[in-house]
TORZA-396975 format. One record per atom (N, C-alpha, C): x negated, y, z. Coordinates in steps of 0.1 Angstrom, whole numbers, plus 2048, in hexadecimal, padded with zeros to 3 digits. Each point is the difference from the previous one (the first is absolute). Layout:
<pts>
XYZ ...
</pts>
This chain:
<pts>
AA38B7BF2 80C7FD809 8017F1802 8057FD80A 7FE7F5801 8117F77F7 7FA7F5800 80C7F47FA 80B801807 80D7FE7F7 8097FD809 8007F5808 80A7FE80A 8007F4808 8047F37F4 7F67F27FF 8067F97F9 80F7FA7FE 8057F97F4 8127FF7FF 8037F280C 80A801805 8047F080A 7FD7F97F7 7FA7F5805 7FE7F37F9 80B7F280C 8077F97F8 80C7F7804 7F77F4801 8027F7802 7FE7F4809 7F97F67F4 8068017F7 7F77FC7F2 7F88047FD 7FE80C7FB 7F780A802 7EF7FB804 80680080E 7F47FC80D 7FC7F77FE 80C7F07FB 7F87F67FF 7F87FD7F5 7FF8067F2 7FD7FF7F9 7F58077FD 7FD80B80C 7F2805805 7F97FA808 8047FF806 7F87F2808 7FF7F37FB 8047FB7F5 7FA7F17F9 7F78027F5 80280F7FD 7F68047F9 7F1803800 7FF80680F 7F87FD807 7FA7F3808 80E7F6802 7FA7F1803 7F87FB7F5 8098017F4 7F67F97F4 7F4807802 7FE80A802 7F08087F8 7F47F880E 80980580E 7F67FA808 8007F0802 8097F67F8 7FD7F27FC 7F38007F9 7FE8087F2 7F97FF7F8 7F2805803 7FE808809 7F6807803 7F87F580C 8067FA80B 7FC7F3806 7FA7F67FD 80A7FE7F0 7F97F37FA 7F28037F7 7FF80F7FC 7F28047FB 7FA7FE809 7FF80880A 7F97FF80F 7F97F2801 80D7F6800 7FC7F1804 7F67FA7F4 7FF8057F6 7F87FA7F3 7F4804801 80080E803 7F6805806 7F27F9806 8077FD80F 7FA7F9807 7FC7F17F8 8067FD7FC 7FF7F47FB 7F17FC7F5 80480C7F4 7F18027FB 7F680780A 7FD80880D 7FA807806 7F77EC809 80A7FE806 7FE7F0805 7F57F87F5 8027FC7F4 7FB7F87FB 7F68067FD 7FC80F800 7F68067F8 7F3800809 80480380C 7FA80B80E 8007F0806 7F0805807 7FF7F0810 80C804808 8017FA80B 80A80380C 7FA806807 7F4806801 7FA80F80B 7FE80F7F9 8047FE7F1 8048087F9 80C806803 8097F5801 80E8057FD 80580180D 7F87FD809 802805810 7F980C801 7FC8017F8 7F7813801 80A80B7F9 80C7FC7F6 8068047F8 80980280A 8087F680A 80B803804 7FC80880E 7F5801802 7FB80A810 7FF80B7FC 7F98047F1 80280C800 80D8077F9 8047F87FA 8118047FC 80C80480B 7FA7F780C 80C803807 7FA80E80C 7F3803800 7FC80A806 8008097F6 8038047F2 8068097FB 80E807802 8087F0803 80C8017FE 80380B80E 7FC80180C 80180380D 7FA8117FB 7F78037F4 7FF80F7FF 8078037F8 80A7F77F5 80C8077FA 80880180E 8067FB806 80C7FF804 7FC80E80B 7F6801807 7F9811809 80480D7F1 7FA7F97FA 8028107F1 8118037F9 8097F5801 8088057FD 80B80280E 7FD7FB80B 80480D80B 812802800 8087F67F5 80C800800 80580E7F6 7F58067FE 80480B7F3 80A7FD7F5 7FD7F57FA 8077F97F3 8137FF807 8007FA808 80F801808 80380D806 7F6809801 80680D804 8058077F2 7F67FF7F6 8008097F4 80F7F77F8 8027F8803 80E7F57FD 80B8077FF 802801812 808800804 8058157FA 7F48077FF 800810800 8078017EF 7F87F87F8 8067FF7F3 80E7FA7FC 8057F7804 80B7F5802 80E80C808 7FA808807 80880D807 8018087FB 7F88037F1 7FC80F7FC 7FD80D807 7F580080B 7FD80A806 7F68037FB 7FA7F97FA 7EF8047F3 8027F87F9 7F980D7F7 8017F97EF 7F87F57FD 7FE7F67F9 7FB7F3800 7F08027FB 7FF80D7F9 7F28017F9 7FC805812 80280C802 7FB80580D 7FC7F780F 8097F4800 8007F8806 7F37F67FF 7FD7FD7F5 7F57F57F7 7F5808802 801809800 7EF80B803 7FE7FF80E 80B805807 7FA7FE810 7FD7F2802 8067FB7FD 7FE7EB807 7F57FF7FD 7FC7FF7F4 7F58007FC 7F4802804 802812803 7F5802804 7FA7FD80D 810801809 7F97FB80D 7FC7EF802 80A7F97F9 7F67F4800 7F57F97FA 7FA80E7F9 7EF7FE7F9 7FB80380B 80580E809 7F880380B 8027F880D 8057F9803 8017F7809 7FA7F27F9 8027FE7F5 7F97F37FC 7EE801802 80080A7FC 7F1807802 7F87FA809 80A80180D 7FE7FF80F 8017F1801 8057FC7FD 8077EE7FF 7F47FB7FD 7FA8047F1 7F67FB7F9 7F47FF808 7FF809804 7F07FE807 8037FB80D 80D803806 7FE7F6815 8027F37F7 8027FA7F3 7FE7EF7FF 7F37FD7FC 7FA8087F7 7F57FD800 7F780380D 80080C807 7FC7FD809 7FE7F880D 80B7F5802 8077F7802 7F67F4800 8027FD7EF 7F37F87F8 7F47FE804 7FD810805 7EE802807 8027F980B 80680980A 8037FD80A 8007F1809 80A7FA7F7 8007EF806 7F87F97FB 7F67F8809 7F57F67F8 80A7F47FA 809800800 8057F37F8 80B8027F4 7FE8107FC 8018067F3 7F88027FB 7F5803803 7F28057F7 8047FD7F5 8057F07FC 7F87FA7F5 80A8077F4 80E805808 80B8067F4 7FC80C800 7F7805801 8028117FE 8028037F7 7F77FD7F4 8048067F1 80E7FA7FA 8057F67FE 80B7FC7FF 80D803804 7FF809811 807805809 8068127F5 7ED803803 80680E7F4 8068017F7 7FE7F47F5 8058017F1 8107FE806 8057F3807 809802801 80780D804 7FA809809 80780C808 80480B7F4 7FB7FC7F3 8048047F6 80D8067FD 8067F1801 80E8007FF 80780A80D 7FA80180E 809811806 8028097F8 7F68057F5 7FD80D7F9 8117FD7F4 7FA7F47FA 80A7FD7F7 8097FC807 8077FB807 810800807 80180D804 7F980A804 80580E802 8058057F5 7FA7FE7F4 8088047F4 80A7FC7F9 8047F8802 80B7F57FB 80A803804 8088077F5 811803807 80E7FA7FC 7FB7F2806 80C7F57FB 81080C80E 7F880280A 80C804805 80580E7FE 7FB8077FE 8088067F7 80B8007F1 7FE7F27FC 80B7FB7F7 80B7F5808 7FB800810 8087FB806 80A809807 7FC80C804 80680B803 8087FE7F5 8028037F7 8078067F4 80B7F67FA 7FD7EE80A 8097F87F9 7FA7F97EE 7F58027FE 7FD7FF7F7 7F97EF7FC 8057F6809 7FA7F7801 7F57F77FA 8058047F2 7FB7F97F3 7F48047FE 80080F804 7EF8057FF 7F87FB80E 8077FC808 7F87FA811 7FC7F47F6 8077F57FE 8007F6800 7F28007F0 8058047F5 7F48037F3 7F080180A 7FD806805 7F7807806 7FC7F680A 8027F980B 7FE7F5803 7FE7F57F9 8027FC7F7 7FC7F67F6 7F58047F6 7FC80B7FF 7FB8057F5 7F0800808 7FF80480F 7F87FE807 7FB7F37FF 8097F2803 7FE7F680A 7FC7F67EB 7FF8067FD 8017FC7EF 7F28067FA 7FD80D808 7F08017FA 7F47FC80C 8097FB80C 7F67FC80B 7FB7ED7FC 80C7FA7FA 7FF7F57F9 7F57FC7F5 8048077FB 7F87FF7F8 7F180A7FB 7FC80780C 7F5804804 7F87F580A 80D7F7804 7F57F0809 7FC7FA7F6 8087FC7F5 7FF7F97F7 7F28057F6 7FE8097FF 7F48077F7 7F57FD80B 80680380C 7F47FE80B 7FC7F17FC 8097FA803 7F77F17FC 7FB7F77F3 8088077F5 7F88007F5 7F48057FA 7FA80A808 7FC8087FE 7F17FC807 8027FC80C 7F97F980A 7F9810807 808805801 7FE80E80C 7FE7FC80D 7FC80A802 7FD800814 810804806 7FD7FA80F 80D803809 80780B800 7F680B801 7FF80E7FB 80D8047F8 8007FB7F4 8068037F6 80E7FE802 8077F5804 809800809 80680E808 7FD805808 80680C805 80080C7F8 7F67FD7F6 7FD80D7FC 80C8007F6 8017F67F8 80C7FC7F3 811800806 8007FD80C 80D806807 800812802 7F7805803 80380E801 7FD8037F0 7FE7FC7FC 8008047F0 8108007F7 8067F5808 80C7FA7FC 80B80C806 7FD7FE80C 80780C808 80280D7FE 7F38027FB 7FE8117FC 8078037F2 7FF7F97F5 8058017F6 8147FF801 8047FC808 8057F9802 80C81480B 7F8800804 7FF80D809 7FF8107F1 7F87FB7FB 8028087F5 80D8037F8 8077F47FA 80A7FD7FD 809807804 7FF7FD810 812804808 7FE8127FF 7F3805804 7FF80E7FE 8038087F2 7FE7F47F4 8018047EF 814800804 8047FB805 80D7FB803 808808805 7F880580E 80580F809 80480F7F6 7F48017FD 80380A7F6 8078017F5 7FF7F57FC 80E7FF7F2 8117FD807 7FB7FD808 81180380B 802808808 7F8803806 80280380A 7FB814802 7FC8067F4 80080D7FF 80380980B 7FD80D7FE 7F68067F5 7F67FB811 7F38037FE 7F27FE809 7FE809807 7FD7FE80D 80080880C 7F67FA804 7FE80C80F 7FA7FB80A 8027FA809 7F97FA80D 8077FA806 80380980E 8037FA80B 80580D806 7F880680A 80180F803 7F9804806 7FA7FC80C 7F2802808 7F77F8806 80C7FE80F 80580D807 8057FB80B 80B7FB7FE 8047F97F8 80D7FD7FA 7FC7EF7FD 7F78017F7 7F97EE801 7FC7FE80B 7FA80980D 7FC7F8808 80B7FD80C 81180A7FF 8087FB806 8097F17F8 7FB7FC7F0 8057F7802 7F77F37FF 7F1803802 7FD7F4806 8027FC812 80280C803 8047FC80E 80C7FC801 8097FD7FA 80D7F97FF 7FE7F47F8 7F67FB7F9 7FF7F37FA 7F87FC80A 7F980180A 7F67FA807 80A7F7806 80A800808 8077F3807 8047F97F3 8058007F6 8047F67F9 7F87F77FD 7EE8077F9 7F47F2801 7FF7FB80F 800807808 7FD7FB80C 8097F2806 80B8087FC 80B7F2803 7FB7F47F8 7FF8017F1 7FF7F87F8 7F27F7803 7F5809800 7F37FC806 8057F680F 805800805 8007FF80F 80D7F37FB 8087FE7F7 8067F47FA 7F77F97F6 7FD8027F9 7F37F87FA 7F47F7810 800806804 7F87FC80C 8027F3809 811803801 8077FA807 8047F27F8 8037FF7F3 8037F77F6 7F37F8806 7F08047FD 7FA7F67FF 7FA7FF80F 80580280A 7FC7F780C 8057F6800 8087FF800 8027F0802 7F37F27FE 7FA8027F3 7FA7F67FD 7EE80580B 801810804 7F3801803 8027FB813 80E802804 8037FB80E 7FE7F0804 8057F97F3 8047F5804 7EF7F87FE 7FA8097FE 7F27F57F9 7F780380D 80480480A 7FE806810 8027F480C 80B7F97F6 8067F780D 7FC7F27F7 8077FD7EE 7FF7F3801 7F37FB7F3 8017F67FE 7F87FA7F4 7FF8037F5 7F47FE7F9 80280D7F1 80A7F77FD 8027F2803 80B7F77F3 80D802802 80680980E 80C805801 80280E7F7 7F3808807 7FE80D7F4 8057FE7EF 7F87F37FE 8018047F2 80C7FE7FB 8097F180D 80A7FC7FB 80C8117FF 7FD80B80A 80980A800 8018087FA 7ED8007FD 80080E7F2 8087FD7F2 7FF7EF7FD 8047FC7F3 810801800 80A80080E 80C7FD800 8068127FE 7F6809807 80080E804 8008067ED 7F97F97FA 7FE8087EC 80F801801 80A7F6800 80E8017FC 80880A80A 800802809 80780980B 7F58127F8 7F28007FE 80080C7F9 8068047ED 8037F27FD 8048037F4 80F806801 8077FE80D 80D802805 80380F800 7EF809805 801808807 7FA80B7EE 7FA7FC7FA 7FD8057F4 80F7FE7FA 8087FB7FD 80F7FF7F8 80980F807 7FE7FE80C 80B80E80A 7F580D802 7F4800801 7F98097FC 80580C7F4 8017F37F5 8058067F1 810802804 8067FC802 80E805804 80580F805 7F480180B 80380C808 7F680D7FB 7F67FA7F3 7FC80D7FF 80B8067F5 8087F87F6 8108037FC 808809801 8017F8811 80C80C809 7F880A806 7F2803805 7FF80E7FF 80280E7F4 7FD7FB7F8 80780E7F5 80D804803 8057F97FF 80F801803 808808809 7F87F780C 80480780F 7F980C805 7F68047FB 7FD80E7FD 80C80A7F9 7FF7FB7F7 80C80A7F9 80E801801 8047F7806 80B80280A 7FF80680B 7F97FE809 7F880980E 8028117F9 7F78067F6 80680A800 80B8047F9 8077F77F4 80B8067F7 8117FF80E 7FF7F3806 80A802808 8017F9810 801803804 7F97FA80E 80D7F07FF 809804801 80F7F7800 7F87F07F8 7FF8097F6 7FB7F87F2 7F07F47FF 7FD80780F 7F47FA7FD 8057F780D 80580180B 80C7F3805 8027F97F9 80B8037F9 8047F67F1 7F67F47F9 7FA8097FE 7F57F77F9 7F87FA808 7F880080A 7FE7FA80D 8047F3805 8077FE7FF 80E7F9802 8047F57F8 8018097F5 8007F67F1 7F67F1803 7F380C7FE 7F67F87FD 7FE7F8808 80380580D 7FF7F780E 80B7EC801 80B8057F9 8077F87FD 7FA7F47F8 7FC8057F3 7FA7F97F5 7F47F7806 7F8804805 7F47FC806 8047F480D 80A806805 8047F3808 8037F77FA 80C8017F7 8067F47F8 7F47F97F9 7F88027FA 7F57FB7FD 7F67F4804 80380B811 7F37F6805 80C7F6808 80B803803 80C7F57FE 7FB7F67F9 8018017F8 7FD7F57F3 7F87FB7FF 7EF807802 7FA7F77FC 7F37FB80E 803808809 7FC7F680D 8067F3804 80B7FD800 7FD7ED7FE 8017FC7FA 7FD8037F3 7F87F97F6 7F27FC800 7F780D805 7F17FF805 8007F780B 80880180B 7FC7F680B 8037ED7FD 8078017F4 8017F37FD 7F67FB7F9 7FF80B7F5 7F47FC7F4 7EF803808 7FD80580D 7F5803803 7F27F1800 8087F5805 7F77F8800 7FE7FA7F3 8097FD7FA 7FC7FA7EC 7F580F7FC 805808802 7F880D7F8 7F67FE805 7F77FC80C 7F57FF804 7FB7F57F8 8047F1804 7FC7F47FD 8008057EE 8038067F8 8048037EE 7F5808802 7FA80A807 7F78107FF 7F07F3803 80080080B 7F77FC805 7FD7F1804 8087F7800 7FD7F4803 8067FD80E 7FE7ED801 80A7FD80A 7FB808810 7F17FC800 7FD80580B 80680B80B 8048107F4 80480E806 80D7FB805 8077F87FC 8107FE805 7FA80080F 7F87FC808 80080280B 807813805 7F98067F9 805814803 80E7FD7FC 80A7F77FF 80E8067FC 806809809 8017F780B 80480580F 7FE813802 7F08037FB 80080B802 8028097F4 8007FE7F2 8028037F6 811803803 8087F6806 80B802801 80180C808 7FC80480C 80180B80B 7FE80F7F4 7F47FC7FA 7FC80C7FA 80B8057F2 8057F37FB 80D8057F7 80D808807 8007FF80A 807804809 80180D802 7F0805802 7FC80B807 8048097F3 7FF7FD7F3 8038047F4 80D8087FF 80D7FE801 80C8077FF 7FC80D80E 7F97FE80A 7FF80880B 7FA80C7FC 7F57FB7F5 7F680C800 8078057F3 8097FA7F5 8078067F6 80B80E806 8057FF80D 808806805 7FB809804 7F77FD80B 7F480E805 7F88087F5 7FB7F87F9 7FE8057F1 80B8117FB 80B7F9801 80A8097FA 80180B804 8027FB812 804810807 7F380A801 7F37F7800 7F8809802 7FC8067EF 8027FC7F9 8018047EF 80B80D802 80A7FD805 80A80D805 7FF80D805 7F47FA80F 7FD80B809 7F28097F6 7F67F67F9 7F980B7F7 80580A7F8 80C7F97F9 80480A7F8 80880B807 80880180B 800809807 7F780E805 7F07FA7FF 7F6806803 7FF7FD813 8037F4802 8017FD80D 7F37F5802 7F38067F6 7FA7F1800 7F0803812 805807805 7FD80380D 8017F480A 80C7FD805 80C7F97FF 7FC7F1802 7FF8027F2 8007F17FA 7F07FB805 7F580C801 7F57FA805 8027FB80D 808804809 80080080C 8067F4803 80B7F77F8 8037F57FF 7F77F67FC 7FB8037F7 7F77F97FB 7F67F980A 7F980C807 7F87FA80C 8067F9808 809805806 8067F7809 8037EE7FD 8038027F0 8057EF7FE 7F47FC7FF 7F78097F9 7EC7F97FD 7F97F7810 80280C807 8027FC812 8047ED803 810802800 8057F47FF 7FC7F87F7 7FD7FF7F1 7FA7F77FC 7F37F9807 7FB809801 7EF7F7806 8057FD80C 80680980C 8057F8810 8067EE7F8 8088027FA 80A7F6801 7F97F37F9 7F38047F4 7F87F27FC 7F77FD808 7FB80B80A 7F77FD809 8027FB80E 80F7FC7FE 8057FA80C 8057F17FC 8088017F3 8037F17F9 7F67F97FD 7F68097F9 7F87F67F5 7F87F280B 7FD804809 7F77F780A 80D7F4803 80E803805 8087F8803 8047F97F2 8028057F8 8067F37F1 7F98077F5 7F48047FF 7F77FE7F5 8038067F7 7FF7FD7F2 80780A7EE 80C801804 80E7F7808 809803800 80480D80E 7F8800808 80080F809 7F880D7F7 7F67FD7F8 80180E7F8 80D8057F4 8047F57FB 80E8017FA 807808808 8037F980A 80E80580B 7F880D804 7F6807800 7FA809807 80480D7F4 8017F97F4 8028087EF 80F8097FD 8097F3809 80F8017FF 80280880A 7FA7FE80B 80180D810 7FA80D7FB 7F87FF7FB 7FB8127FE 80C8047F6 8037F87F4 8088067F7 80C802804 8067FB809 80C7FD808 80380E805 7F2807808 80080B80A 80280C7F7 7F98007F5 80080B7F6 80E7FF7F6 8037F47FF 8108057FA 80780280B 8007FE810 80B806805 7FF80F800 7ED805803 80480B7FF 8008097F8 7FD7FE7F5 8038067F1 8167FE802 8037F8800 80D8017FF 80280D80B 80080080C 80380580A 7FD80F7FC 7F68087FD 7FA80B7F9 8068057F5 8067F27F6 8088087F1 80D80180A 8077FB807 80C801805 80080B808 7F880380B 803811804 7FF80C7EE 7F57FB7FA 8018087F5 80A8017F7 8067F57FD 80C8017FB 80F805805 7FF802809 80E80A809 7FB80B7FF 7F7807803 7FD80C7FA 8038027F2 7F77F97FB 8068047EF 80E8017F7 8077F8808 80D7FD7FD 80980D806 7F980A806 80A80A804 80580D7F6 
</pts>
């Protein structure tokens, strides 16, 4: 049978889930960053350009393999319409079998382009990690409100990937070893949460029947899609503007652009929060899940109340303190893009709302449309004012998708309210 619907969690509650989560993904960054650091000193610099080509052409076959499953299976658990073990078997399985698929069009990929060749094997070991992120069920302890086991499990990873560089370079291993000692970290790591499932999460099932999984991968397919198709849109900017100006404007935009995505990693962790929640309000009371909506909608304003001009004041010291005097040139656009920040926190929200609804259809369809306007609107600025027209091009697409994310929860919210 499945769980009951999780208890209301109050405003404390949430924040104190969500800083719990800030700390863990603080600490997991700064491994990350150390990381690199011994990886740098160890590795030439065509090494560690070989490291980051094929890491990020892995990253493009997780993000195809998990297909938005993990936020479907979230949102179903967090609802209690399936039981959390039965849930973890399907996700799973279909995103081994779609990773499957992931795995080989990247290495195939690898073959394919003469100016991958040289990552192929490095490309594989990374693709690793699809197989292992398909097993890994941090979100299923996010369904459940269970934070402390998200957050454990994240560090416990980013803690044996560390210190698998660090053996790498004591060691005096090949590049190799590197990917391979992250999915090593991962999988064990994936072991854990499943030793975890079953001691909580009882008694062990199957997962659900085949035309039953395959009606709910066809309902998770817009959620990756959306997300895939916003991941996309995040990093045009730096691939538009390097179209029109100088790598030394480029670089000045990419280095001002780290802090606008660190913006976007902080409300990331916010809203994966409020989906448990708003699932389980969605089905325990429809009024109720207004209510809460609402709440949260409130909180989230007042917030970015607060701390948007403080960023637009602190933007140029934080540069000239991060990076040196030169980048203060990007304030101007660093400023735009702090901007764009409270917009996408809000769009964020309502479309975090419309998923939990099971309206993530919807939301794809918005999606595209603001993806649309982002590229029209940098490909019409960036030539007329440079890093600061892809900024303004950042704040226009985000602009379009919070009006119409608002516009969409507000016909849906009059219905619900009846």
């Amino acid at each position: 049978m499945p769980d009951q619907v999780p208890p209301d969690a109050g405003a404390g509650t949430l924040f104190g889930r969500y800083v719990l989560l800030l700390l863990s993904d603080v600490a997991c960054r700064g491994l990350r960053f150390a990381a690199d650091i011994v990886l740098v000193r160890h590795f030439p610099p065509e090494v560690i350009g070989q490291l980051n080509l094929s890491q990020s052409l892995a990253v493009q076959g997780i993000a195809i393999g998990s297909s938005g499953l993990d936020t479907a299976g979230t949102r179903a658990i967090a609802a209690g319409t399936v039981a959390p073990f039965t849930m973890a078997v399907t996700v799973v399985a279909l995103r081994l079998f779609l990773g499957m698929v992931a795995w080989g069009a990247v290495a195939g990929l690898a073959v394919i382009v003469p100016g991958y060749h040289g990552v192929f094997q490095l490309t594989v070991l990374y693709g690793l990690s699809i197989g292992t992120g398909a097993m890994t069920l941090g979100w299923v302890a996010q369904a459940r409100q269970q934070m402390h086991v998200v957050a454990l499990a994240a560090l416990a990873t980013h803690l044996g990937y560390f210190g698998g560089v660090e053996l790498t370079a004591l060691a005096g291993w090949p590049p190799a070893a590197v990917p391979l000692l992250l999915a090593a970290s991962e999988g064990l790591t994936a072991v854990a949460l499943w030793l975890w499932l079953i001691g909580t999460c009882g008694p062990k099932s199957r997962g659900l029947p085949w035309s039953a999984a395959l009606r709910f991968l066809r309902d998770a397919l817009p959620i990756g899609g959306a997300n895939y198709l916003r991941t996309l849109t995040i990093g045009s900017d730096v691939l538009l503007l390097g179209l029109f100006v100088a790598d030394a404007e480029v670089g000045l935009y990419g280095t001002g652009f780290k802090l606008y995505s660190l913006g976007l990693a902080v409300i990331t962790l916010y809203l994966s929060v409020l989906l448990p929640q708003f699932s389980a309000h969605w089905v325990r009371e429809r009024r109720g899940f207004v209510t809460a909506t609402s709440t949260a909608f409130k909180n989230s304003l007042l917030a970015a109340a607060l701390l948007t001009p403080v960023a637009l004041l602190l933007a140029g010291k934080i540069l000239q303190l991060l990076f040196g005097p030169p980048f203060s040139a990007a304030t101007q656009a660093v400023q735009i893009l702090f901007l764009a920040l409270p917009v996408h926190l809000i769009a964020g929200h309502f479309r975090t709302s419309l998923v939990a609804m099971g309206r993530q259809r919807q939301d794809l369809g918005l999606v595209v449309i603001a993806t649309l306007v982002h590229v029209a609107a940098k490909l019409c600025l960036i030539p007329w004012l440079g890093m600061n027209g892809a900024a303004w091009g950042t704040l226009s697409g985000e602009a379009v998708l919070m009006m119409l994310a608002w516009r969409a929860m507000r016909t849906s919210n009059r219905g619900s309210a009846r």
